[in-house]
N, C-alpha and C positions, 0 to 999 in steps of 0.2 A: 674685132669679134673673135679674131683668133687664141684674142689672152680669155675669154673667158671662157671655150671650151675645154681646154684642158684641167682647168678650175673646179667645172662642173663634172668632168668625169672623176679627177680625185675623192671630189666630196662623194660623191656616189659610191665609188669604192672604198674607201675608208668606213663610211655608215656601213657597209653589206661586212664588211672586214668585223668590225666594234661586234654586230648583233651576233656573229657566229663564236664571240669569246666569250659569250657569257654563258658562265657557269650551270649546272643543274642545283638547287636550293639546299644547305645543308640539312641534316633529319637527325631527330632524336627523339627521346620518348620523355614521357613525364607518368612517372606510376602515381597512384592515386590509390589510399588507401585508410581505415577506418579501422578501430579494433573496441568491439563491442566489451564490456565487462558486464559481471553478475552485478545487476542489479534488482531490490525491492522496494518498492513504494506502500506504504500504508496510507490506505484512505484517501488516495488521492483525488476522489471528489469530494469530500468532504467527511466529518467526523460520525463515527457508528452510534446508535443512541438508542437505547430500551427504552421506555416510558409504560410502565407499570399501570396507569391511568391514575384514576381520580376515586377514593372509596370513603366510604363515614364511617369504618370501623375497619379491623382484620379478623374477622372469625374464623377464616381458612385460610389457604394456602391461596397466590394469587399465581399463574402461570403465565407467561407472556413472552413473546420473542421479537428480534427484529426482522424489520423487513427482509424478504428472502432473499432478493437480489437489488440491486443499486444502493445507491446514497442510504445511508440508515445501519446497513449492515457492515460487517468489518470485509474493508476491501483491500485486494491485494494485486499489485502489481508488477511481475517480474519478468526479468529476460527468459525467453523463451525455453522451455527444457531443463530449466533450475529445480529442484527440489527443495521445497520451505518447508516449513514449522509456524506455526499461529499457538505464541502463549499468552496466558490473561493472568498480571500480575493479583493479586489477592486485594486490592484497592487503597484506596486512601486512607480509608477506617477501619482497615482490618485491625481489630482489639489485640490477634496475636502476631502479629508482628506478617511474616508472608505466607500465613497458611491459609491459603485459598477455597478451605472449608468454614471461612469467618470471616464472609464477607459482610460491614455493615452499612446503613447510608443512615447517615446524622442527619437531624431536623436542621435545618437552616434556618438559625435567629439568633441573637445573643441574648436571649431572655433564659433559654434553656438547655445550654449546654449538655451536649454528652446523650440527649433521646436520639438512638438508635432503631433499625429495622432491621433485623438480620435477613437476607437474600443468599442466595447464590447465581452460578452461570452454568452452563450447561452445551454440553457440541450434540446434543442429542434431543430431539422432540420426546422423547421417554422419560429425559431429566434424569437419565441412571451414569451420565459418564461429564463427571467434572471438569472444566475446562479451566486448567491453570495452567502452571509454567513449569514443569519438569518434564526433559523429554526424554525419549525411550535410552534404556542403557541396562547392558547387565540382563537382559529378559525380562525387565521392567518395562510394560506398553509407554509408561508417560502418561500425561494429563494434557499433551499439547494435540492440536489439530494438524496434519501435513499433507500436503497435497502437492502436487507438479505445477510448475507455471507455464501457461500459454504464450505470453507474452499479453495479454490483453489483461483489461481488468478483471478481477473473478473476485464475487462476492461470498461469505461466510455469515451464515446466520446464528442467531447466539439466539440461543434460550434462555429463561433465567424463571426465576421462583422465587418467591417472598414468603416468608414464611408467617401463617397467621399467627396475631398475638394479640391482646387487649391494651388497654389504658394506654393507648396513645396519645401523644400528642399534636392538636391538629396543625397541620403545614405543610411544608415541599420537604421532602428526605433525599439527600443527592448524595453520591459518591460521584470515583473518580477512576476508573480502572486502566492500565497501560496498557497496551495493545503490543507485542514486540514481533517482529519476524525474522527469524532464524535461519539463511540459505549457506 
């Protein structure tokens, strides 16, 4: 019995010995970080669209806009505090090339090529201030729309105007207008 007290009191101390060497944990950091850029999004719920309606003739002038706010109108999405521009290239069928005061929408068929509707677009319910794509410069206001970004979605309503004309032909009249945003 005598060999195995001594046994027991080594292992004893040796355990109390071991726990008092061990260390505190070493420490360090780990930084964590994100770097935001300017960015915009057009339309990111989906695409802006007029619809003129349904008529049997044009004897006047037809007015119509898109919806004020969501889906429908032109939406714009940007990093928070950015400054943009909203320009509206002159369309698919502009007859003269990008002048955005000749804008046209072709009938849709290959029976009758070339039947046109001349319209315009407009950033204004009055229909007096043209909405195209030159922006301000030189003390020239521009033709564009600008506004600051939220960071959230923010909608843009477009006005637009057909202008009356006889001897049409009947069917769907579409164009195709760009939408660009400038920050």
């Amino acid at each position: 019995m005598k060999v195995f007290i001594p046994v027991i009191a080594a292992s004893t101390l040796l355990a109390s010995t071991v726990s008092g060497w061990s260390a505190e944990p070493a420490t360090g950091t780990l930084e964590v970080t994100i770097t935001i850029g300017e960015q915009c999004k057009v339309n990111p719920g989906g695409n802006a669209s007029l619809d003129f309606g349904k008529y049997g003739s044009l004897d006047r002038d037809i007015d119509k806009a898109t919806v004020k706010e969501g889906i429908g109108s032109i939406q714009v999405q940007c990093t928070k505090d950015i400054p943009y521009t909203i320009a509206l290239d002159a369309g698919k069928h502009s007859i003269f090339g990008d002048n955005v005061n000749d804008r046209h929408m072709l009938l849709v068929s290959t029976d009758n090529p070339g039947e046109e509707i001349k319209y315009n677009l407009f950033s204004d319910e009055a229909h007096t201030r043209v909405w195209g794509n030159t922006p301000s410069s030189n003390g020239n206001s521009g033709d564009v729309v600008s506004a600051k970004a939220t960071g959230d979605v923010q909608s843009h309503q477009v006005f637009g105007r057909v202008e009356g004309r006889s001897n049409l032909m009947p069917g769907v009249y579409k164009d195709t207008v760009t939408v660009s945003v400038s920050f």
